[in-house]
N, C-alpha and C positions, 0 to 999 in steps of 0.2 A: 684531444681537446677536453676540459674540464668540464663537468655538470655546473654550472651556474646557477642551475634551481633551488630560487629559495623565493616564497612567498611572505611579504615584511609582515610581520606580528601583529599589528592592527587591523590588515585584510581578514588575516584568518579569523581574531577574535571577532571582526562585525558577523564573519560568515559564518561562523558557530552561532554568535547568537539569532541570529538570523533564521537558521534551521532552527534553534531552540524556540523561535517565536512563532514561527510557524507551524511545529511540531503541537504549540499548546492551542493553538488558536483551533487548525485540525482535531486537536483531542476534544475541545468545545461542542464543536459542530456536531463528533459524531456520539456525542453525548444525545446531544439533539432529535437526530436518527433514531437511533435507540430508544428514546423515547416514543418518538411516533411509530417506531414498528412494535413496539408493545401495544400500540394501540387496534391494533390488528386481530388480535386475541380476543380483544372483546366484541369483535363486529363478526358474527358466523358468515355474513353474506360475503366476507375478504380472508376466512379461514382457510382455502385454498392457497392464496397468495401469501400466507404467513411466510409456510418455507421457502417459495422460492426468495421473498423478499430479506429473508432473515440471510439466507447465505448470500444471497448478493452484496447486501452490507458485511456481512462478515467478510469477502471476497476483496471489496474493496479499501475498505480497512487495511486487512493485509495489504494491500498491495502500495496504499500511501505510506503504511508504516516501513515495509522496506525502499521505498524513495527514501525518505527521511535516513532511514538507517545508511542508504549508500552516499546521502550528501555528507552526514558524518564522516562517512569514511573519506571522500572525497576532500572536503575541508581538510583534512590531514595526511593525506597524500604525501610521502619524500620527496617523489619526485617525478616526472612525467612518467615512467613506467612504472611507476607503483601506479598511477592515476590510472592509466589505460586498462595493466591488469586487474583493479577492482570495478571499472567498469565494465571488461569482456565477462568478470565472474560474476559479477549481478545479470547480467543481458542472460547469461544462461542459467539461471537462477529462476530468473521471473520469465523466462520463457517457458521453462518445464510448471511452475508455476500456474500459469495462464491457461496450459494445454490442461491441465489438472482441474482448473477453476471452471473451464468454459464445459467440459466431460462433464462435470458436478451439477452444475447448471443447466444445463439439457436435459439429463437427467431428472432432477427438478422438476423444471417447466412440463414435461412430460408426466410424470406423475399429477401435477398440479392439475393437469388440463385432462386425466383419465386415459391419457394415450399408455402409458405403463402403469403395472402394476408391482 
């Protein structure tokens, strides 16, 4: 039986732009963030919370920007097994990921709070 799969050429360009628009409107936001955690810096009594704060945004950052990056890849997809296989590759991507982020961030909070040194 023949592959069938094909996605008509107007789906995909809305869903590109679509990611593209959402990609920037995210970029805005965490423009924003970044602003406020700068503000951090200047108050001693939240100097503690800088790093944990700062990699948390940093943490999530990344982890928006690789959604984005797999809907990309997603939108252009051949065909269902291409789709699948770039989804099982992200899931364990941003699983090793996560396990990475969340060790970081204990770590952190732990520092932050006098429990490690």
């Amino acid at each position: 039986m023949a592959n069938n799969y094909e996605v008509p050429a107007e789906m995909r360009e809305l869903a590109e732009r679509s990611v593209a628009q959402a990609r920037k409107a995210f970029e805005g936001f965490m423009g924003a963030v970044h602003k406020t955690n700068e503000q951090l810096e200047t108050n001693p009594t939240l100097a503690s919370a800088k790093d944990v704060s700062s990699r948390a945004v940093s943490f999530a950052e990344a982890n928006v920007t690789s959604a984005f990056d797999l809907a990309d890849k997603l939108v252009h997809a051949k065909d269902p097994q291409d789709y699948l296989t770039i989804q099982a590759d992200y899931l364990k991507a941003q699983s090793a990921a996560l396990e990475a982020q969340m060790k970081e961030l204990g770590d952190a909070v732990q520092k932050a709070s006098g429990l490690k040194k």
